[in-house]
C-alpha positions in Angstrom: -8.5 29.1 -10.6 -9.1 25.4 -11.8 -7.9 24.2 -8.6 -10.3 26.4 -6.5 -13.0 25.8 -9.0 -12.1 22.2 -8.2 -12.1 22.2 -4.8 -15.6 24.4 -4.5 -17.5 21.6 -6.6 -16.4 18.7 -3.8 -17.4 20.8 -1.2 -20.7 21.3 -2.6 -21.1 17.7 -3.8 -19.9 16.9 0.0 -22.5 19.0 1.6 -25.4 16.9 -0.6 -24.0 14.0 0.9 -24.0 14.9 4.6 -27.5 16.1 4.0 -28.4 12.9 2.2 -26.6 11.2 5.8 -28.4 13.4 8.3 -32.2 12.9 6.9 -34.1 10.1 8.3 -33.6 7.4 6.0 -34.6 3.7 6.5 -31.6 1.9 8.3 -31.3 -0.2 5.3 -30.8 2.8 2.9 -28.3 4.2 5.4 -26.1 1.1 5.6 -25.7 0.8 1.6 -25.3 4.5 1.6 -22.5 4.2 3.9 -21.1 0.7 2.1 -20.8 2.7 -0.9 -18.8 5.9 0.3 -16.2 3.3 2.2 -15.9 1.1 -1.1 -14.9 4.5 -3.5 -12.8 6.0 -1.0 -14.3 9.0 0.4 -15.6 7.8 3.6 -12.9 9.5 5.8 -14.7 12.8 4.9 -18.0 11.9 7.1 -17.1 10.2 9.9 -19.1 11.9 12.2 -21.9 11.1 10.3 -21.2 7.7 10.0 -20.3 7.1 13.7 -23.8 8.8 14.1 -25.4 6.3 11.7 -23.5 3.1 13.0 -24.5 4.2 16.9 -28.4 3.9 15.6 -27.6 0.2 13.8 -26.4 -1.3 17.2 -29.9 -1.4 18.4 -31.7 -2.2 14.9 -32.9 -5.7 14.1 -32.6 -6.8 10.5 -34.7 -9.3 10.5 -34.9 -12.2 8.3 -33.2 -10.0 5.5 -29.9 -12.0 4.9 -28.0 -9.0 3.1 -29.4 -6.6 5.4 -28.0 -9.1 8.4 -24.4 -9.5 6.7 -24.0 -5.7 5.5 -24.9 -4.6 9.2 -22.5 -7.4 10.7 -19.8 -6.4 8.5 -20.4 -2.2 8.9 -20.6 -3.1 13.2 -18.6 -6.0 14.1 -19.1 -5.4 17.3 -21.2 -8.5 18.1 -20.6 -12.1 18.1 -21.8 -14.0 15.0 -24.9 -15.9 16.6 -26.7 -13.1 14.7 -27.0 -15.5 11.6 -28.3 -18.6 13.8 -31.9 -17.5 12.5 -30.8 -18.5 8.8 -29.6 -22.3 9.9 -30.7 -25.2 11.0 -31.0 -26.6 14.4 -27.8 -29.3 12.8 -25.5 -26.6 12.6 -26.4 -26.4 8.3 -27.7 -23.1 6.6 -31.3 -23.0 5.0 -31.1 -24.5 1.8 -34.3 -21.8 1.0 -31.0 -19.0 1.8 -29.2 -20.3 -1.5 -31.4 -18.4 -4.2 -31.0 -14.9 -2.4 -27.6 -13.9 -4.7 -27.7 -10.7 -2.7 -27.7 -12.2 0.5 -25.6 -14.8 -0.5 -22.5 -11.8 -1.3 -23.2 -10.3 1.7 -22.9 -13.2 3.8 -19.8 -14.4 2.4 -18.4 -10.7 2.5 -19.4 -10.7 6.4 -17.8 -14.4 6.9 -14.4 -12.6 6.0 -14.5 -11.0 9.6 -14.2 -14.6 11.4 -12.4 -14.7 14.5 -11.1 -17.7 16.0 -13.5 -20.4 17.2 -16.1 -19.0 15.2 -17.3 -22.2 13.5 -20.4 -20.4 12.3 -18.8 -17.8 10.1 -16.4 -20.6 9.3 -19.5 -22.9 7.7 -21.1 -19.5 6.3 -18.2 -18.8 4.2 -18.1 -22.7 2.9 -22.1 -22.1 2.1 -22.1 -19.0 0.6 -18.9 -19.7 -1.8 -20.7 -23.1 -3.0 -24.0 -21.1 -3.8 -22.9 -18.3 -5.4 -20.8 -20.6 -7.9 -23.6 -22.9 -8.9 -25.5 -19.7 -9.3 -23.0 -17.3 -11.5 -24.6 -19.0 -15.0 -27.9 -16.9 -14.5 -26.7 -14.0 -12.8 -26.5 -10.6 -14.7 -23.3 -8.5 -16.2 -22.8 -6.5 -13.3 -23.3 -8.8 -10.3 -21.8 -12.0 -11.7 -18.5 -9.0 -11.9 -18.8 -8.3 -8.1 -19.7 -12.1 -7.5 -16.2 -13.2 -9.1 -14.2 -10.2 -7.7 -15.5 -11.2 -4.2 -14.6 -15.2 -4.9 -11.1 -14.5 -5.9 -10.8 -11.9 -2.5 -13.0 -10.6 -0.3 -13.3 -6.6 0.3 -11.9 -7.1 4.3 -8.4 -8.5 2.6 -7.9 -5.8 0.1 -6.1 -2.8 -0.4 -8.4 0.0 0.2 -6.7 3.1 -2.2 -6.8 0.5 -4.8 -9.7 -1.1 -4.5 -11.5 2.5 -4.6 -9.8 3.0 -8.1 -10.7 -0.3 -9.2 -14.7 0.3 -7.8 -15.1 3.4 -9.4 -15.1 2.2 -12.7 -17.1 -0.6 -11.7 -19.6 1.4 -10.2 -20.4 3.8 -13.0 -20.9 0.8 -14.9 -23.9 -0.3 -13.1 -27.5 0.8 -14.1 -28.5 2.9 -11.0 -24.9 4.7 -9.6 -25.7 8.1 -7.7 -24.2 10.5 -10.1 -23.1 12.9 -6.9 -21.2 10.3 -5.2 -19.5 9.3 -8.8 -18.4 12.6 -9.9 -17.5 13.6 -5.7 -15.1 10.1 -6.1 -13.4 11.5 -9.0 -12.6 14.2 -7.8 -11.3 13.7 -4.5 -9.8 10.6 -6.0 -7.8 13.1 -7.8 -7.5 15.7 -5.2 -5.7 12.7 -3.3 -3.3 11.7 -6.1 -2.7 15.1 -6.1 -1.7 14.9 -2.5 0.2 11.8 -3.1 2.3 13.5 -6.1 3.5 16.3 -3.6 4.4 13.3 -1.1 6.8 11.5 -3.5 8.4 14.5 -4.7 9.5 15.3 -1.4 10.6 11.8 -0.6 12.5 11.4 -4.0 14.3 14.9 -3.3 15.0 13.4 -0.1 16.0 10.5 -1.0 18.3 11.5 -4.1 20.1 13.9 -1.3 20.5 11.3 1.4 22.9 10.2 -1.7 22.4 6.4 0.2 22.7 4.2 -3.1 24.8 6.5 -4.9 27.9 5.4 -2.5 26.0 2.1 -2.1 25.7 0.7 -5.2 24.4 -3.2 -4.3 21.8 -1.1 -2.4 17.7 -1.2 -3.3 17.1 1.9 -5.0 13.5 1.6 -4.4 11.8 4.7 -3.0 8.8 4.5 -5.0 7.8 1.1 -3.9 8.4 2.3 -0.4 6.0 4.8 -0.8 3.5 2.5 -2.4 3.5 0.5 0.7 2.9 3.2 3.0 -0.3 4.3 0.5 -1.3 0.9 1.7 -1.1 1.1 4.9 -2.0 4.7 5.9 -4.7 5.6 2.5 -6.4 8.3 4.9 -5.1 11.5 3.3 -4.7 13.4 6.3 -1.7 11.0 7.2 0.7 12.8 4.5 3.4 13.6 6.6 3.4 10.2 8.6 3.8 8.5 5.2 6.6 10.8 4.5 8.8 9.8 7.0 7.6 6.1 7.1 8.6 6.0 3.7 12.1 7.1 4.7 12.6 4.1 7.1 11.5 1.9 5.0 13.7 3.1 2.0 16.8 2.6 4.0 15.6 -1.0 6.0 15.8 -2.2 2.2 19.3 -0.8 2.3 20.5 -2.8 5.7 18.7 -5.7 4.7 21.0 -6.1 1.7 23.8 -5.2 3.3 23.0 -7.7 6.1 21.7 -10.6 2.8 24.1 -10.0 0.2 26.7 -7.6 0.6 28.7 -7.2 4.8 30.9 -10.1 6.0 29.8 -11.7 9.1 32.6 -10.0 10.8 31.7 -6.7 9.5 28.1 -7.4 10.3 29.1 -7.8 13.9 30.4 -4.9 14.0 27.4 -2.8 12.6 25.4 -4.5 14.8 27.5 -3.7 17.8 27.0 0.1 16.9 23.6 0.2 16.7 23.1 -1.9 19.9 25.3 1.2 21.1 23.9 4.2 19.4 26.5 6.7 19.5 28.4 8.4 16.8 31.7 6.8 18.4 30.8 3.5 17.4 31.0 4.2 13.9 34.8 4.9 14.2 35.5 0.7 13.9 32.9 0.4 10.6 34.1 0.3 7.4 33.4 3.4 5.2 30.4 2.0 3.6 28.7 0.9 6.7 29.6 4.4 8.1 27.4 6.2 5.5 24.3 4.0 6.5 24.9 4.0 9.9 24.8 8.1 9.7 22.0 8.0 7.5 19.7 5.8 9.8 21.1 7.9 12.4 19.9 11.2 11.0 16.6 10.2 9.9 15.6 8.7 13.5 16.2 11.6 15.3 15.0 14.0 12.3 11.7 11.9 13.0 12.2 12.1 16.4 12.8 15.9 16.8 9.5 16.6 14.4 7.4 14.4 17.0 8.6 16.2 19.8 8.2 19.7 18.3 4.8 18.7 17.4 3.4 16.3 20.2 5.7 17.4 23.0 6.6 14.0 23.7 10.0 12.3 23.5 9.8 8.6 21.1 13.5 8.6 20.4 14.3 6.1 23.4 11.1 3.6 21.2 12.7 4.6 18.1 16.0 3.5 18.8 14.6 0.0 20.8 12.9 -1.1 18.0 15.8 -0.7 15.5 18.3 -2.2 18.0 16.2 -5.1 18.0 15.7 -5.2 14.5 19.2 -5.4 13.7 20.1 -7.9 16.2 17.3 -9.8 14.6 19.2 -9.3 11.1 22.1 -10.3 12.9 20.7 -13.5 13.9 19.6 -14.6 10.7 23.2 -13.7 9.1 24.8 -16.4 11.8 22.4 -18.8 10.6 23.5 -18.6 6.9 27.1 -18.0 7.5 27.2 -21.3 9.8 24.8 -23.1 7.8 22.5 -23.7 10.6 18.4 -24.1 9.4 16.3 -23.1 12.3 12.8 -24.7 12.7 9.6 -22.9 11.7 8.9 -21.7 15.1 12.2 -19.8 15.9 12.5 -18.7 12.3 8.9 -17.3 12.2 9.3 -15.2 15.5 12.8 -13.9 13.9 11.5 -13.0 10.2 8.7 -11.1 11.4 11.2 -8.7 13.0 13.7 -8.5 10.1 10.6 -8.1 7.4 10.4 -4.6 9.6 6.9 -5.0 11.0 7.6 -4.2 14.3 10.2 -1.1 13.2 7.1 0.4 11.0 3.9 -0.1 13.6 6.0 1.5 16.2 7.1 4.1 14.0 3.7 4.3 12.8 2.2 4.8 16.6 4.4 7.3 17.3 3.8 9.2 14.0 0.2 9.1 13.8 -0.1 9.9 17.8 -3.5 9.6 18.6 -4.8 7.5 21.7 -1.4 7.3 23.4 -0.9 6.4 26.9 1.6 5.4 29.4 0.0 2.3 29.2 0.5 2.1 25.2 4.1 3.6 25.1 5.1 0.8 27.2 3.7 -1.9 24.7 5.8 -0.1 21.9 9.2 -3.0 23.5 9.3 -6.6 23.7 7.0 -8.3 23.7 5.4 -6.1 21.3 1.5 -6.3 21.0 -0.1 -9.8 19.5 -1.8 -7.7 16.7 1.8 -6.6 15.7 3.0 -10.2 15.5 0.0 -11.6 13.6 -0.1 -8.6 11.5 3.8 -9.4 10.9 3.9 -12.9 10.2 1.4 -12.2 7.5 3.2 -9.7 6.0 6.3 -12.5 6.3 4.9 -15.7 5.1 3.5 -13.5 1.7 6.8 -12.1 1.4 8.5 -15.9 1.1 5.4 -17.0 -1.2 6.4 -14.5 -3.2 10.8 -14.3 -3.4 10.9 -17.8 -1.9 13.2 -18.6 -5.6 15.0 -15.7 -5.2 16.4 -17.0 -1.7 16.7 -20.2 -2.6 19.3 -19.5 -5.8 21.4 -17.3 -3.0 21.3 -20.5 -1.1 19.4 -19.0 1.9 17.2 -22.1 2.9 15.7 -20.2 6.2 12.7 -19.6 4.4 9.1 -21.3 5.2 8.6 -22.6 2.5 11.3 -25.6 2.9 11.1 -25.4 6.7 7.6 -26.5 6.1 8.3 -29.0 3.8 11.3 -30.4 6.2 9.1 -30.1 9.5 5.7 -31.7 8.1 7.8 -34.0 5.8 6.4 -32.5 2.2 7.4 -34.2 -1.0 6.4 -30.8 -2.9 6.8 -27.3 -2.5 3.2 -26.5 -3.9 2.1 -28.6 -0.7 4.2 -26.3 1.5 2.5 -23.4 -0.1 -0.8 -25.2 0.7 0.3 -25.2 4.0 1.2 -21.8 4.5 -1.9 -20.4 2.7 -3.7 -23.0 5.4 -1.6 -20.7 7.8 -2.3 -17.1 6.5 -5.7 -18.0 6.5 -5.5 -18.8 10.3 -3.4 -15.7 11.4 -6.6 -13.5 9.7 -8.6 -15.0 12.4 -6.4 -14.1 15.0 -6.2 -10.3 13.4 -9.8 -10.4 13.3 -10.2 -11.7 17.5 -7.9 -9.2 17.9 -9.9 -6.3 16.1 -12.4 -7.0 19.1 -10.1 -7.5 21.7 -7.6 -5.3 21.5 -6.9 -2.1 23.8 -4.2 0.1 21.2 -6.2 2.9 19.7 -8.0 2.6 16.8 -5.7 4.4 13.9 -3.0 2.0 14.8 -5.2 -1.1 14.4 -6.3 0.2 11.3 -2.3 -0.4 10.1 -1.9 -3.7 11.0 -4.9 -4.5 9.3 -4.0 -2.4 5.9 -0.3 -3.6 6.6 -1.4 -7.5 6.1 -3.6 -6.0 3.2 -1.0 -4.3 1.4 1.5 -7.6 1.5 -1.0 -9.6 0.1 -1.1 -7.2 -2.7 1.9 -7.2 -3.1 3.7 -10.2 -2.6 0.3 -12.6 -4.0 2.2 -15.0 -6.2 1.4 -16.1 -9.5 1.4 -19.9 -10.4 4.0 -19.6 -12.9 6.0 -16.9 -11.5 7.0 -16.6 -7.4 9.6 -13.8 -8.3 9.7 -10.6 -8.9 6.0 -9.9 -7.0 7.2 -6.4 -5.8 8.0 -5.1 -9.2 4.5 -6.4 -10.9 3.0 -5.0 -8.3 4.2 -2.0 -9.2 3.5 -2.5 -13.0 -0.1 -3.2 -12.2 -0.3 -0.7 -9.4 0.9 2.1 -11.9 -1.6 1.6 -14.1 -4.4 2.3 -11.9 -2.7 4.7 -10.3 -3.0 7.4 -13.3 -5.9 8.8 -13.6 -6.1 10.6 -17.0 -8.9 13.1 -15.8 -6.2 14.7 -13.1 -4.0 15.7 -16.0 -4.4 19.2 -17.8 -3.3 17.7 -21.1 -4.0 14.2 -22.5 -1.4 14.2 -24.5 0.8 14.2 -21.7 -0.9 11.5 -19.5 -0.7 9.4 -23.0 2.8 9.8 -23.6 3.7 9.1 -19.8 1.2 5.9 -19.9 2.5 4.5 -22.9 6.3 5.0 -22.1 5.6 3.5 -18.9 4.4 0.4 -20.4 7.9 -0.3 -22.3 10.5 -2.0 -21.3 14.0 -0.6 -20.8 15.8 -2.2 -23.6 13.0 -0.6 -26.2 12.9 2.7 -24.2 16.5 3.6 -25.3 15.2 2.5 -29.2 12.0 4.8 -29.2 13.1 8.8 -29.0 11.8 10.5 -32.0 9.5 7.9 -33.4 6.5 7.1 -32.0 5.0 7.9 -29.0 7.1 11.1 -28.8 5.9 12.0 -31.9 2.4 12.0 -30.4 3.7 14.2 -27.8 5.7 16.7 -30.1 2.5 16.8 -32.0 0.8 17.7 -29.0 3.2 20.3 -27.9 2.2 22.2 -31.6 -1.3 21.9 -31.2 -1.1 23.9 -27.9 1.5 26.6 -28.2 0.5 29.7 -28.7 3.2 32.7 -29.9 2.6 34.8 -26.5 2.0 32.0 -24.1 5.3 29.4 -25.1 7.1 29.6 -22.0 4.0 29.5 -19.7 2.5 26.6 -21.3 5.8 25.0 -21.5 6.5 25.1 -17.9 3.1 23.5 -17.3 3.8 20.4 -19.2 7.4 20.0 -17.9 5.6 20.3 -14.7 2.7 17.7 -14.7 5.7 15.6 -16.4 7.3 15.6 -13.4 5.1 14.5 -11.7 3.4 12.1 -13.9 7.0 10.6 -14.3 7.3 10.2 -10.3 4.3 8.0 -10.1 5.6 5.7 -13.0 9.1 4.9 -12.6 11.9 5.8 -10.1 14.7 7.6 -12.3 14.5 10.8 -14.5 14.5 8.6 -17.8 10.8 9.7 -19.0 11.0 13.5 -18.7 14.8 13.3 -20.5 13.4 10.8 -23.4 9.7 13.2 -23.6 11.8 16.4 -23.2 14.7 15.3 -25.3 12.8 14.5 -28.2 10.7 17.7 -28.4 12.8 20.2 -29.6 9.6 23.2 -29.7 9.0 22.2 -25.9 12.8 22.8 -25.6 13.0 25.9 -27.2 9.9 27.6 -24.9 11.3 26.0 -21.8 14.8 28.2 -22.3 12.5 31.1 -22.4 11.3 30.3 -18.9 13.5 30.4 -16.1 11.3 28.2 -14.1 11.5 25.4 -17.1 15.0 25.5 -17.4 15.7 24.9 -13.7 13.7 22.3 -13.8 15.1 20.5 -16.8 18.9 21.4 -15.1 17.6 19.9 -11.6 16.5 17.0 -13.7 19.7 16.1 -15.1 18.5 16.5 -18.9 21.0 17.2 -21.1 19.4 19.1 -24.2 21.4 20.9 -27.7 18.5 22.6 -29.1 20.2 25.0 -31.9 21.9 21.7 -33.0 18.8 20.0 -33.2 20.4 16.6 -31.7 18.5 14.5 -29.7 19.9 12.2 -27.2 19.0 10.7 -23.2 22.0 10.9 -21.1 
């Protein structure tokens, strides 16, 4: 009943909105209306509407309104950048008389984020715009000197949308005139999604804990979660769900290969993987050893599971692509293990053009094409091979050149120097590695502008630009390296992604979200000191104030339920729901009266002696 009660209050707060989009508003009420449903997230839910709205802007003059001119620039981009020639002077200089507009000033600097190469004059906005709006922070207000610094440190076109629509919904009810529609509809759907996202990583960890991959494999990643994280990034629309699925599930066992291939395989077992996949058949596996055999299979499987759910849906045959692009990926692995095992250091060039194929960029956007299958062609299909489209490549060397910002240590103590970072500094003859990073920051900042030409020049369809766009968003997110600490990146991000991931409205007891959030928060060594004191004291105590005599078992599957999937969101393995569970013997005692309860705590793995009263994790 909550749930439809739930879903009938977006609808209705959705219909305001499409009515607020289809009355004849001002342009410049249109484009902030639209600004504001793309920045909290729920922008995918009019774009008809939208597309209606943007159609009318392509023939609308802004005038001498600087913000009016940026926001409508950055909303379009469909036009060259001459449109801000009318704020500069004829020496190629902005207006000095531009610097006091604040508002303008954000918007311009927002819309210089879309340069393309050879466009000086977004080039000098961005250098304008960033010195004004630092002189002027002192007198700005709360609010605005908030966005002005969270623009400074990134603009909106390089960030992570899911997050950044989290992060923006706070900031927005902070502000002094927030529509209260379009706050409480962002909630919600904000929720709805997790929701959506919850169901998504159940099925992946089930899937994933019955592949049985890093069970046999123990030096394997056992990283699912962190998998699915990245897919969030790179496909947020929720009507992508079972796309990230199965994206998810390549990704999960790439990490696997790629530590076979880094830190596990001889070369002359590495040969011989590679010589399977190059011939795909299950013969070819008879000559691997027994480990490689089980991740051979496993890749194996999950292709042409992907491959068979394509063509049962689409009608179309993408197992031919699918196999390509992991042939060459492997090859590519292949290429980089000769390199360490002879000791040979490539240059920057050769390195570069290998490394975006083992970070898996091309293996995912393929995968991703064919998943998503809107806009496909002949034409298309046939750009899914070598050479694969320039938008995958820039889109790939990002994703690259973050990843070695960000585990450049890491390789280094394995003694891996094919890395950029000391290519770079061997090439351009660097006395430090903080001038390499320079260099490659120099570099990333450059490949942006070749994304961004090739936003207006390229043919693929839309969705699948989208993802290489989100895909160099989500690395930067991740991998974005801390001053004092390059390793490690992945697993902060996850710390930090965590915690805006919860959303304590979505949960049906606070308690709950409490005990999960604070849990979460601890490291492992004082996780195994904390059962029975504490925060699971909180939660037994929450437990009592709930249970009724009649309703035990009911209310007790409930909890164990949002538990679950509370505990998938925050940390890979089954240890929160055993420590919560473990140390709440009432909880316990329902949950044998319901049979649902109790196969979830077996399937679980929780180990529980309530008439004992003992209390213990596995």
């Amino acid at each position: 009943m909550e749930n439809i009660n739930c879903s009938k209050r977006i609808e209705e707060l959705q219909e305001n909105t499409r009515k607020a989009l289809r009355r004849a508003l001002d342009p410049m009420a249109a484009m902030e209306l639209i600004d504001t449903l793309q920045w909290l997230g729920i922008a995918y839910n009019y774009e008809e509407e939208i597309d209606s709205w943007l159609n009318k802007l392509i023939n609308w003059d802004a005038g001498d309104d600087l913000h009016a001119t940026g926001l409508r620039f950055r909303l379009l981009r469909t036009e060259g950048c001459d449109v801000f020639k009318k704020f500069m002077e004829k020496n190629g200089k902005f207006k000095e008389s531009i610097s006091q507009d604040t508002r303008g000033l954000l918007s311009l600097y927002e819309a210089s984020s879309l340069d393309a190469s050879g466009e000086d004059i977004l080039s000098e906005a961005m250098r304008f715009a960033v010195t004004h709006l630092r002189l002027s922070m002192p007198s700005m207000g709360k609010q605005l000197c908030r966005q002005v610094t969270r623009a400074l440190e990134l603009p909106r076109h390089l960030r992570m949308a899911r997050l950044e629509s989290r992060l923006y919904i706070d900031e927005y009810s902070m502000g002094s005139n927030f529509n209260q529609i379009l706050l409480e509809q962002a909630k919600l759907d904000y929720n709805k999604v997790q929701s959506l996202h919850q169901i998504e990583l159940a099925e992946l960890s089930r899937w994933w804990k019955q592949l049985g991959l890093v069970e046999k494999l123990k030096f394997g990643r056992d990283r699912p979660m962190e998998c699915y994280f990245w897919i969030v990034g790179i496909l947020p629309d929720p009507k992508y769900s079972q796309p990230r699925i199965e994206l998810a599930k390549t990704i999960a066992i790439l990490l696997v290969i790629d530590d076979i291939f880094d830190t596990y395989g001889s070369i002359n077992e590495l040969l011989l993987f590679n010589d399977a996949i190059q011939k795909w058949n299950l013969d070819a596996i008879e000559q691997l050893p027994a480990y490689m055999k089980i991740c051979y299979m496993a890749l194996y499987n999950t292709s042409n599971e992907i491959a068979y759910n394509i063509l049962k849906e689409q009608g179309r045959n993408v197992l031919p692509s699918l196999k390509r692009v992991w042939m060459n990926t492997i090859e590519a692995f292949m290429i980089e293990a000769n390199w360490f095992s002879s000791g040979h250091v490539p240059d920057l060039a050769n390195y570069l053009k290998n490394a975006v194929t083992t970070s898996g960029s091309y293996m995912a956007l393929v995968h991703i094409f064919f998943l998503l299958g809107e806009g496909i062609s002949h034409g298309n299909v046939k750009s899914m091979e070598k050479p694969y489209p320039k938008i995958f490549s820039c889109s790939g060397q990002i994703l690259r050149l973050w990843d070695d910002l960000g585990t450049s240590k890491e390789e280094q103590d394995r003694g891996d120097n094919a890395s950029s970072i000391p290519l770079f500094m061997k090439e351009k003859n660097l006395p430090s590695e903080g001038e390499a990073r320079e260099c490659i920051m120099q570099l990333i900042d450059n490949l942006w502008k070749e994304l961004n030409t090739e936003l207006l020049s390229s043919t693929l369809p839309l969705p699948i630009i989208r993802a290489c766009f989100n895909m160099s968003r989500t690395s930067q997110v991740i991998y974005q390296h801390e001053e004092d600490n390059y390793s490690s990146c992945e697993d902060n991000f996850v710390i930090t992604f965590r915690a805006h991931w919860l959303w304590p409205d979505n949960c049906t007891y606070p308690f709950v979200f409490k005990a999960v959030k604070g849990l979460g928060e601890l490291d492992r060594g004082e996780r195994q000191r904390i059962h029975g004191f504490g925060i699971c004291a909180e939660f037994e105590q929450g437990v009592r104030g709930i249970f009724s005599e009649r309703r035990e078992s009911l209310v007790a599957t409930k909890i164990l339920a949002e538990l679950e999937a509370l505990m998938l969101l925050t940390m890979p393995t089954t240890w929160l729901l055993q420590a919560v569970v473990s140390t709440s013997p009432l909880l316990l005692q329902a949950a044998l009266g319901s049979d649902v309860a109790t196969k979830l705590l077996v399937v679980n793995g929780i180990n529980f002696a309530v008439n004992s009263g003992e209390r213990y994790l596995q």
